[in-house]
C-alpha positions in Angstrom: 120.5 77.8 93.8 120.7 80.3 96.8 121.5 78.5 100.1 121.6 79.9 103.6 124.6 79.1 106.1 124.4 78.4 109.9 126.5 81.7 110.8 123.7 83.8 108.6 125.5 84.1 104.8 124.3 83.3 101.6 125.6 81.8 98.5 124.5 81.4 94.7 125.8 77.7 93.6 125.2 75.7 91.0 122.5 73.1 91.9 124.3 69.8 92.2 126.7 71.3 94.6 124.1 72.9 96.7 122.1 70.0 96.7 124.9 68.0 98.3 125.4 70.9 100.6 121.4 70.8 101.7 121.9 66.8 102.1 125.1 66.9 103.9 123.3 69.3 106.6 126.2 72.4 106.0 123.4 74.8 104.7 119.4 74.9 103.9 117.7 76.1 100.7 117.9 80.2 101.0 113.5 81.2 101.0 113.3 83.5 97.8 112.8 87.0 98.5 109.1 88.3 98.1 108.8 89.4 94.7 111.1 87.3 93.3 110.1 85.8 90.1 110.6 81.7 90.3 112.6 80.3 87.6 111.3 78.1 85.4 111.8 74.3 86.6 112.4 71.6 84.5 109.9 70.1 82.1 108.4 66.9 83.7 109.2 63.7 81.6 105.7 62.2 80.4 103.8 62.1 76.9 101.6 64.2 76.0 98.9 63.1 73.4 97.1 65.0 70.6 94.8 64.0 68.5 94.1 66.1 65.1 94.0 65.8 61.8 96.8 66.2 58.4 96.5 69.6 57.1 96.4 68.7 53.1 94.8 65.5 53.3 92.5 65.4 57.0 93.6 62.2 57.9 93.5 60.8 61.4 96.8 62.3 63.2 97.8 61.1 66.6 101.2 62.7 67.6 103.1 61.9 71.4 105.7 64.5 72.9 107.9 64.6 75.6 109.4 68.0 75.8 111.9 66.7 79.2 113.4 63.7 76.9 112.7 66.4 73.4 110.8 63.0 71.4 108.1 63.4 69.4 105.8 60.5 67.8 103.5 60.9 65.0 100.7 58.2 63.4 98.7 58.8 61.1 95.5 56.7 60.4 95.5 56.8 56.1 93.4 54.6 54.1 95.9 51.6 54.5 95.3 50.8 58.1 92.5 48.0 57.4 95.4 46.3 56.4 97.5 46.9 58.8 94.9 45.9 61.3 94.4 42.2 59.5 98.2 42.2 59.8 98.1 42.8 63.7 99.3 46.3 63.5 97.3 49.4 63.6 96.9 52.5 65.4 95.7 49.9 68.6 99.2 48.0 68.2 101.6 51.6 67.9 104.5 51.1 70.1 105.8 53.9 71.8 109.0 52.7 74.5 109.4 56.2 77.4 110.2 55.3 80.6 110.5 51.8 80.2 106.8 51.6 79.4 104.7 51.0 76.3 101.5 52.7 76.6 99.2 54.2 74.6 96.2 55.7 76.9 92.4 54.2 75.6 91.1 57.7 75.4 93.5 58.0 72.7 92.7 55.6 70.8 88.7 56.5 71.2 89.5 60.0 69.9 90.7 58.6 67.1 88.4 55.9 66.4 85.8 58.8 66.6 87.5 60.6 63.7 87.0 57.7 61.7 89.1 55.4 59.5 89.6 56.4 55.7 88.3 53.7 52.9 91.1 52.0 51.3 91.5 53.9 48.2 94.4 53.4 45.6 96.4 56.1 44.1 99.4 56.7 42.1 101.2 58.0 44.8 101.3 58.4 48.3 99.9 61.5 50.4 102.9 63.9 50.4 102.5 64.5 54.0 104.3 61.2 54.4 107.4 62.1 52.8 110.2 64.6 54.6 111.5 67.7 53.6 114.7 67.8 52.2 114.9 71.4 53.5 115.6 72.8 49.9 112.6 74.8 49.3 113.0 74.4 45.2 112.9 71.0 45.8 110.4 70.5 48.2 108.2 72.4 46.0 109.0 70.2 43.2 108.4 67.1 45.2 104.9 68.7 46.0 104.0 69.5 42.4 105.2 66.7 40.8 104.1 63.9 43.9 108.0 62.2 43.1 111.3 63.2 43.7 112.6 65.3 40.9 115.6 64.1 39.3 119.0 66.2 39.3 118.7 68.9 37.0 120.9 68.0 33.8 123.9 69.6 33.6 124.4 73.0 31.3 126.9 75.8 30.8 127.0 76.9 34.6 127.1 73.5 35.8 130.1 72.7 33.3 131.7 75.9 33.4 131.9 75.7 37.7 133.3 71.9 36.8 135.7 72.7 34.5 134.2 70.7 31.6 134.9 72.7 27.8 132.1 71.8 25.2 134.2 70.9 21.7 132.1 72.4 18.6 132.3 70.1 15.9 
């Protein structure tokens, strides 16, 4: 931050210090230079809702950030939240704690009641949207073909030859 002194001289200091020095009446916040480009400030700490949909599936989505705290929230609405509802949760019932506070705006919540909530339908596995990447694309893509988690491959001549292990031929 550039502060100005009484007897006319400036200074570049770091921003706690000069903050102190603006509070403590030594010096005033220097006026930028016409021109100047302003630096960016910092993010200001409050959630900001979206409302969408999955990508594979086109459920319901409702995701929070907050890019000064760097949190992010997701809920999606899939075809189990009848049940959740009868169970007193729900997409009404999400609780999100920032700043002391647990509030999800109304507006919200109408956006996504406008999208509609998927019929409970049963299926033999889960939408893979729900499950995280591992961040090994092989296995991610397995995951996605298979809907499980594959299994560790079994081992064979690389794996026992990097371990060690001899085969015996009998």
């Amino acid at each position: 931050m550039k502060v100005l002194f009484p007897n006319g001289a400036t200074a570049h200091l770091e921003k706690s210090v000069a903050d102190g020095l603006v509070l403590g009446g030594i010096c005033v916040a220097a006026p930028d230079a016409p021109g100047t480009p302003k630096q960016p400030g910092e993010p200001s700490c409050e959630l900001i809702f979206t409302v969408g949909t999955t990508v594979q599936t086109g459920l319901p989505k409702v995701t929070a950030r907050c890019a000064a705290c760097r949190t992010e929230h997701h809920y999606i609405v899939d075809g189990y939240e009848h049940a959740r509802r009868r169970n007193g949760g729900g997409v009404e019932r999400w609780i999100i704690w920032h700043k002391g506070k647990n509030t999800v705006p109304r507006d919200i919540l109408e956006k996504v009641h406008a999208l509609g909530v998927p019929a409970h339908v049963l299926s033999a596995s889960a939408s893979m949207e729900t499950y995280q990447a591992t961040g090994v694309a092989g296995f991610d893509a397995l995951h996605m073909e298979l809907g499980r988690r594959p299994r560790d491959p079994e081992p064979g001549p690389v794996a026992n030859a990097i371990m060690g292990i001899t085969e015996k031929n009998t």
